[in-house]
C-alpha positions as CSV (number, residue, x, y, z in Angstrom):
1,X,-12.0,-0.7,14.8
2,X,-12.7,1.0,11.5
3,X,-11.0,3.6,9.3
4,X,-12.0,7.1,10.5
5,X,-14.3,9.5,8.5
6,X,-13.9,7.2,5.2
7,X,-17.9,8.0,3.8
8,X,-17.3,11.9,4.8
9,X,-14.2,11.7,2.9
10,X,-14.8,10.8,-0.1
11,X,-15.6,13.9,-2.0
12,X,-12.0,15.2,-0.3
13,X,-10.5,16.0,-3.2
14,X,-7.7,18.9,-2.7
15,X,-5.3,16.8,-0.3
16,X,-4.7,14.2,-3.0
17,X,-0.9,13.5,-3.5
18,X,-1.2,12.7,-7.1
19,X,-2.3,16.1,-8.2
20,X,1.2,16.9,-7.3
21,X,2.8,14.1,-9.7
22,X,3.9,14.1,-13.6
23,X,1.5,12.8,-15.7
24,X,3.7,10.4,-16.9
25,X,3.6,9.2,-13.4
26,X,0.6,9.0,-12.7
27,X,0.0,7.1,-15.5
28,X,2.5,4.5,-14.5
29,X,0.6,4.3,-11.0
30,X,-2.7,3.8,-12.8
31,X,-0.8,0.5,-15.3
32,X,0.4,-0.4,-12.2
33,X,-2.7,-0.9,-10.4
34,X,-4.7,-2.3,-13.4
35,X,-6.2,0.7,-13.7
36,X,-8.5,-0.5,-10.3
37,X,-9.9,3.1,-9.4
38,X,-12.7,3.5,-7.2
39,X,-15.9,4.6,-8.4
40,X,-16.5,7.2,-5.7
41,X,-13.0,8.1,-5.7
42,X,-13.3,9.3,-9.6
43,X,-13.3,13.4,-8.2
44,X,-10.2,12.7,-6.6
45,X,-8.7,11.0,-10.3
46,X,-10.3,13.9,-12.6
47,X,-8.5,16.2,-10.0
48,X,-5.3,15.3,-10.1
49,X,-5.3,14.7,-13.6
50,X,-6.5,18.6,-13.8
51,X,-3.7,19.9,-12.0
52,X,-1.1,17.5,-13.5
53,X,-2.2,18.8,-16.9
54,X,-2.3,22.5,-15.9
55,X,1.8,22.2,-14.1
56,X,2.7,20.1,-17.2
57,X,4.0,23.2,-19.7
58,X,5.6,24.8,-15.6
59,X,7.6,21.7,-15.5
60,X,9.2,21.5,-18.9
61,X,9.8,25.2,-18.2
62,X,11.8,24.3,-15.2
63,X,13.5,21.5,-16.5
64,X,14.9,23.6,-19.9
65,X,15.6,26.7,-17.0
66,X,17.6,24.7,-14.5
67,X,18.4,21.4,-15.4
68,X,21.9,22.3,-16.5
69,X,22.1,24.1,-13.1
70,X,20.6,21.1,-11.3
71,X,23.4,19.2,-12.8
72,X,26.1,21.5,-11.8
73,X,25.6,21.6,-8.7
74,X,28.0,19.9,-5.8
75,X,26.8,18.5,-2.7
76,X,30.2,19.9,-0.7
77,X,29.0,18.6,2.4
78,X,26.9,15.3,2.5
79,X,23.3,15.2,3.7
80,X,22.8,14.9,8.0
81,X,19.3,11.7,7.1
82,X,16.9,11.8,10.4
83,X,15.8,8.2,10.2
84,X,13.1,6.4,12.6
85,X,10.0,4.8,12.1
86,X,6.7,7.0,11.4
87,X,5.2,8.1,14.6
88,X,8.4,8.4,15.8
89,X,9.2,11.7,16.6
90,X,11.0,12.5,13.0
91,X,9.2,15.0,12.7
92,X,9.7,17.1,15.6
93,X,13.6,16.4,15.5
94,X,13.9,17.7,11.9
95,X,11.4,21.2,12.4
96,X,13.8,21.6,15.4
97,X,16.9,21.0,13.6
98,X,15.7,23.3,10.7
99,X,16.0,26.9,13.0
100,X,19.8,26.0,12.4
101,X,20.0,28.9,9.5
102,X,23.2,26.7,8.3
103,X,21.3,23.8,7.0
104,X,18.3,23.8,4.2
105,X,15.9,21.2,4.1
106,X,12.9,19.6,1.9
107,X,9.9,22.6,2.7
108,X,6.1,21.2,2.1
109,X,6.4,22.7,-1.0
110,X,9.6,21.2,-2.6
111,X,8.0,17.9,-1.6
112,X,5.1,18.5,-2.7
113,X,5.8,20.1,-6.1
114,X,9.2,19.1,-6.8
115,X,9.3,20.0,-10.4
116,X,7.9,23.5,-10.1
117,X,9.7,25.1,-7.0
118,X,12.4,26.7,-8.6
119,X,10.4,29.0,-11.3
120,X,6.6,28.6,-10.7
121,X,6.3,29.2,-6.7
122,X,4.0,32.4,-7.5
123,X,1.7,30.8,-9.1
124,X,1.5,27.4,-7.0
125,X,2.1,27.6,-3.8
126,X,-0.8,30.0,-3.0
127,X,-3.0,26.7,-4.5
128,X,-1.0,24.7,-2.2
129,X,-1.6,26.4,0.8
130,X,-5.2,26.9,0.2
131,X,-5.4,23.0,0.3
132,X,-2.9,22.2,3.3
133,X,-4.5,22.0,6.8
134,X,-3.3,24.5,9.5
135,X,-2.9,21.3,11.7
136,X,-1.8,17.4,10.4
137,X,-5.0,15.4,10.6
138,X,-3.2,12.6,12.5
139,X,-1.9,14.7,15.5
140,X,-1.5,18.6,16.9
141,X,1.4,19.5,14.6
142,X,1.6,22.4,12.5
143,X,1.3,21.8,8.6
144,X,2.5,24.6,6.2
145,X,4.1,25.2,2.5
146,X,7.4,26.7,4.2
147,X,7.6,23.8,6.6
148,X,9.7,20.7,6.8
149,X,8.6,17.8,4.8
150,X,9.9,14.7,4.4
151,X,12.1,14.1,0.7
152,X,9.9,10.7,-0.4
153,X,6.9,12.8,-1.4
154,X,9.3,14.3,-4.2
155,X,10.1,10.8,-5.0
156,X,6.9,9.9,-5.1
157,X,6.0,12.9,-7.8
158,X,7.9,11.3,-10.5
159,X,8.6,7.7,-9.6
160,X,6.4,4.8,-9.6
161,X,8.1,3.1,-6.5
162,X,7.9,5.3,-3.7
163,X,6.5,4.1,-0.4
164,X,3.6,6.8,-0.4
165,X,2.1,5.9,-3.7
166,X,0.9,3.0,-1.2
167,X,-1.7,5.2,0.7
168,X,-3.2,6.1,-2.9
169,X,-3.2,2.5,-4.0
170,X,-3.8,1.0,-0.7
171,X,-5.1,-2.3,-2.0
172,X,-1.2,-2.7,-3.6
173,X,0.5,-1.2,-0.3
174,X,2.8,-4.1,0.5
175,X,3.9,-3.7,-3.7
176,X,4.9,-0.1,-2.4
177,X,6.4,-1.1,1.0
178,X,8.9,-3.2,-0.9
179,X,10.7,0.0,-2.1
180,X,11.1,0.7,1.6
181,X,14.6,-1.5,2.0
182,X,14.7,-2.5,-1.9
183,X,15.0,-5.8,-1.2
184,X,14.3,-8.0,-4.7
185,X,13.7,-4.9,-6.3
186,X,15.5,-5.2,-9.7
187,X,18.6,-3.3,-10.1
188,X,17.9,-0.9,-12.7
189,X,14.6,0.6,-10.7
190,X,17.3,0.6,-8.1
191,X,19.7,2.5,-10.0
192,X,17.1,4.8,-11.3
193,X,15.7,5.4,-7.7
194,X,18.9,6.7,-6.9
195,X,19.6,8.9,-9.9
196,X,16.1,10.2,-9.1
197,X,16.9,10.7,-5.2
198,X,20.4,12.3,-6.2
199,X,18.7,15.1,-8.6
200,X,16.5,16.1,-6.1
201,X,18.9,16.6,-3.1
202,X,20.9,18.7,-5.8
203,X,17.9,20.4,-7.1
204,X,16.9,21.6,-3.2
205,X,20.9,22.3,-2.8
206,X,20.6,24.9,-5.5
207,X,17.2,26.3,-3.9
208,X,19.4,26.5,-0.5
209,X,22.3,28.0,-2.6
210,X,24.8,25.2,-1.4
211,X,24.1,24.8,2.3
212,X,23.9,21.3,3.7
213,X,20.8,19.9,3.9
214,X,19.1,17.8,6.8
215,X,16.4,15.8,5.5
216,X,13.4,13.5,7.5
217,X,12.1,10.7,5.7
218,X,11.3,7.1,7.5
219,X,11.7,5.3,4.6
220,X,15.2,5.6,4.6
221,X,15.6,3.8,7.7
222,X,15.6,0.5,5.7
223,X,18.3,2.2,2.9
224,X,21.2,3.2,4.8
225,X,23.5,1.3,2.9
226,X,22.1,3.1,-0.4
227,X,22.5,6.3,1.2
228,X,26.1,5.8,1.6
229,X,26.5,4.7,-1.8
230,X,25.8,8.4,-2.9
231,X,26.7,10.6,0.3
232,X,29.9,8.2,1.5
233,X,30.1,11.3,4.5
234,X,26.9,11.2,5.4
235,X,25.6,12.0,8.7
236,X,22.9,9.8,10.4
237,X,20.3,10.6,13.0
238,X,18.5,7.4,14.1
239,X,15.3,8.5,16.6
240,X,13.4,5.3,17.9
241,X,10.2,5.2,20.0
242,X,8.8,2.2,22.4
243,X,7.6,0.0,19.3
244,X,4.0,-0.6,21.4
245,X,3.4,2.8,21.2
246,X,4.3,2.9,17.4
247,X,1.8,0.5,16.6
248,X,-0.7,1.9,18.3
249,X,0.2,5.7,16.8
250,X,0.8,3.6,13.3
251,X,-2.8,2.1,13.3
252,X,-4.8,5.5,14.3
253,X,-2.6,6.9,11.7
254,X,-3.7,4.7,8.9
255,X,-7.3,4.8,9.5
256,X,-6.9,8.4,9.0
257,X,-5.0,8.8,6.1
258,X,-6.0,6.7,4.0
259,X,-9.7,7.8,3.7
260,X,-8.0,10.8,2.5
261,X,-5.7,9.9,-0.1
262,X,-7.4,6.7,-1.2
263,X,-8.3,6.0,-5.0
264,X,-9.9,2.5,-4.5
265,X,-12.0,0.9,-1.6
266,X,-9.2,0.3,0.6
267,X,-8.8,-3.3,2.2
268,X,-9.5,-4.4,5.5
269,X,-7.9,-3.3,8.2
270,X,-6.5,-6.1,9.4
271,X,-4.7,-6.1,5.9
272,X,-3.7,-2.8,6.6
273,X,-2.4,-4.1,10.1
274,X,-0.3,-7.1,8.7
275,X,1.1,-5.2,5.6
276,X,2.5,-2.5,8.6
277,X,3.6,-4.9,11.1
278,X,5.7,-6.6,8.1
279,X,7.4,-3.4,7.0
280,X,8.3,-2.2,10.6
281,X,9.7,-5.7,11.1
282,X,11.3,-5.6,7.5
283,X,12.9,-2.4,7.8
284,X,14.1,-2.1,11.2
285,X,16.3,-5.9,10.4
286,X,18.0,-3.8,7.3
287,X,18.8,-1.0,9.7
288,X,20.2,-3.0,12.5
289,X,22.1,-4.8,10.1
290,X,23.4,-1.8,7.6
291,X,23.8,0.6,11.0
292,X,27.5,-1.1,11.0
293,X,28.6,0.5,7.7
294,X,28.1,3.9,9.1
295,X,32.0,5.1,9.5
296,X,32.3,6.0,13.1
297,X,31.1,9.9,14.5
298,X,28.3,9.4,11.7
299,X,25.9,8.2,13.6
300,X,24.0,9.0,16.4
301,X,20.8,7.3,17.6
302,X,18.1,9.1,20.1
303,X,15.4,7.6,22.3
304,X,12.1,9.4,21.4
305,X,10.9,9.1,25.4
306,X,14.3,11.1,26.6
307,X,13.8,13.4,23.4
308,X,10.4,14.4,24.1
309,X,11.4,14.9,27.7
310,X,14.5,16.6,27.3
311,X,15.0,18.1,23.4
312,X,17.7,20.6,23.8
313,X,19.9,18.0,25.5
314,X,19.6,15.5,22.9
315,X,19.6,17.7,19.9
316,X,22.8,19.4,21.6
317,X,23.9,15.9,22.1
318,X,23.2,14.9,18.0
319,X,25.6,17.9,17.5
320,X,28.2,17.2,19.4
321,X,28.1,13.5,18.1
322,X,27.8,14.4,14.7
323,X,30.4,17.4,14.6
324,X,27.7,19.8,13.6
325,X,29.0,23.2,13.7
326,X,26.1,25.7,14.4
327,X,24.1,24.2,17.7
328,X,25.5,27.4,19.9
329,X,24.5,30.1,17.6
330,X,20.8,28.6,16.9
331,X,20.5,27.8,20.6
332,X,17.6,30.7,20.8
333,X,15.9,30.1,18.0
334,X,16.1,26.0,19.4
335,X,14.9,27.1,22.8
336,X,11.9,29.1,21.3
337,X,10.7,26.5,18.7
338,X,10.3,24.4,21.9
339,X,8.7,26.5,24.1
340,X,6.1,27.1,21.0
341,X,5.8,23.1,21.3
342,X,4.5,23.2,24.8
343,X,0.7,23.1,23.9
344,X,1.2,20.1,21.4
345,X,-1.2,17.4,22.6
346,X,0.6,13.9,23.2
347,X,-1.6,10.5,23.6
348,X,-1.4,8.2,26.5
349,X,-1.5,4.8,25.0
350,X,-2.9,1.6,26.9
351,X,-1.4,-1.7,25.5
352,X,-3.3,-4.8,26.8
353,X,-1.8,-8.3,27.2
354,X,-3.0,-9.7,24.0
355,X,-1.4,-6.6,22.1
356,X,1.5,-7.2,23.9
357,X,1.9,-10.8,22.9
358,X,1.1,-10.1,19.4
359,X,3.9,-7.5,19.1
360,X,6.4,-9.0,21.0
361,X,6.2,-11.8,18.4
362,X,6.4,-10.1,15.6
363,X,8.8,-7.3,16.6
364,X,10.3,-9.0,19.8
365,X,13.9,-8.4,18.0
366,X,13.5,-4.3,17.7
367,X,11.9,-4.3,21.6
368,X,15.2,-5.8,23.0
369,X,17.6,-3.9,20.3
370,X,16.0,-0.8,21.9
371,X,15.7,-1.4,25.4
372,X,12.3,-1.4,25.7
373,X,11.9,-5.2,27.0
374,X,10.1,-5.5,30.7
């Protein structure tokens, strides 16, 4: 088993994340990693540096336009977090949940370009879209500037301790990973992290013009107890999958992604493997611990098999769990995003008896939290 494409790749330099970040930022990312860039991955650096410069004098518009705005701004009704594991149907919950007209989310472009969506959308989201995919290169799903996207990219644009920068700096991923459940992080990255997370959900707040937002990002499975910190109301969403089938999705995943963000050789896959295996692990612990602080009616968990099966019963069901108001007047516009969903490929997964061992060892907890023991 190798990564996928990774010689092809390397002159891929449009789906960089990093052209999207502050050149601050980046800069931070670059000290971080001892300045370790790879060689062939120089394009993909001179790139992102380009387009970093260019949005530079669009941001500090933005921020002297809206800032005071930004600031203003109250979150009336706290944030509905779809948490689960990558590969673990987040994704397909939250562009379901997002044809309920009552509730704004995180598009491609906020994440993408979080410090130029309020003023500067003519000018860069027609350089976005040129450089998105009509189709995710990991699976069948639709990708698009108007889309759902999950909130840690933003993070990611302007902090140095976001779980994504790890896919750019993959040969420091497990560094990245530890922002994941902030565990022996020090508390004043903490606190900043949060200031950071808060501005953004108010910033996308004022793009939605006050609605409530529902917003996808795995990573926040391991920070539930953060999250309440800031949104004490907030609704939770947790959507789990059989956790054999998420490490095989997880490892076709990487070997895919990471030849296209990539800006140094990346390491072996088997340290790729371990660093994965630890975070799953890492975060799911934090989340079956923190689950408890969740005031009761605020959270709702969903098996991926049943959701997959049977979506407008459990998204009804996260509704009616939640108190949502809005699930009978979106109903149609539910129905027909998952009638469109119909042709969306799904893989069979085989898992041997070795595979089986080595999981059940490492994530033997999570199998019998979820029901998924033989």
């Amino acid at each position: 088993m190798d990564y996928i494409n990774l010689e092809k790749n390397t002159l891929v330099v449009t789906k960089e994340p990093l052209a999207g970040y502050t050149l601050i930022n980046i800069f931070h990312l670059f000290v971080q990693n001892k300045f370790l860039l790879g060689f062939r991955y120089l394009p993909r650096v001179f790139y992102s540096l380009f387009m970093s410069t260019v949005m530079t004098p669009f941001r500090l518009i933005e921020r002297m336009r809206f800032d005071k705005d930004v600031e203003k701004i109250e979150v009336k009704k706290d944030p509905v977090f779809i948490l689960g594991h990558w590969r673990s149907g987040t994704t397909y919950l939250h562009n379901l949940m997002s044809k309920d007209k009552n509730l704004g989310f995180f598009t491609t472009f906020h994440a993408y370009l979080p410090c130029v969506f309020l003023s500067s959308e003519k000018v860069f989201r027609p350089i976005l879209v040129s450089s998105l995919p009509e189709k995710r290169p990991m699976d069948d799903v639709a990708m698009g500037a108007d889309l759902p996207q999950e909130n840690e990219y933003s993070m990611g644009a302007v902090l140095p301790y976001a779980y994504y920068n790890g896919w750019c700096f993959p040969r420091n991923m497990k560094f990245y990973n530890s922002f994941v459940c902030m565990q022996d992080v020090p508390e004043e990255t903490v606190n900043r992290w949060k200031e950071m997370y808060m501005y953004m959900v108010k910033k996308v707040t004022l793009y939605w013009r006050g609605k409530q937002l529902v917003l996808k990002n795995p990573a926040d499975t391991g920070r539930v107890k953060l999250l309440l910190e800031m949104f004490p109301d907030a609704k939770f969403v947790h959507i789990y999958r059989n956790p054999y089938h998420v490490y095989l999705s997880m490892m076709r995943f990487m070997r895919i992604v990471i030849p296209l963000y990539c800006l140094q050789v990346p390491p072996s896959l088997k340290e790729v493997e371990e660093t994965m295996m630890d975070l799953y692990a890492e975060m799911h612990k934090k989340y079956l611990m923190e689950r408890g602080l969740v005031p009761e009616g605020n959270l709702v968990e969903v098996r991926y098999e049943d959701f997959i099966r049977h979506p407008l019963r459990e998204v009804k069901r996260v509704y009616d769990s939640l108190g949502l108001d809005g699930f009978k007047q979106s109903e149609e516009s539910f129905r027909d995003f998952v009638k469109s969903q119909a042709g969306v490929k799904t893989r069979n997964y085989v898992v041997d008896e070795e595979l089986r061992e080595k999981i059940n060892k490492r994530w033997g907890f999570a199998i019998k939290a979820f029901g998924y023991e033989d």
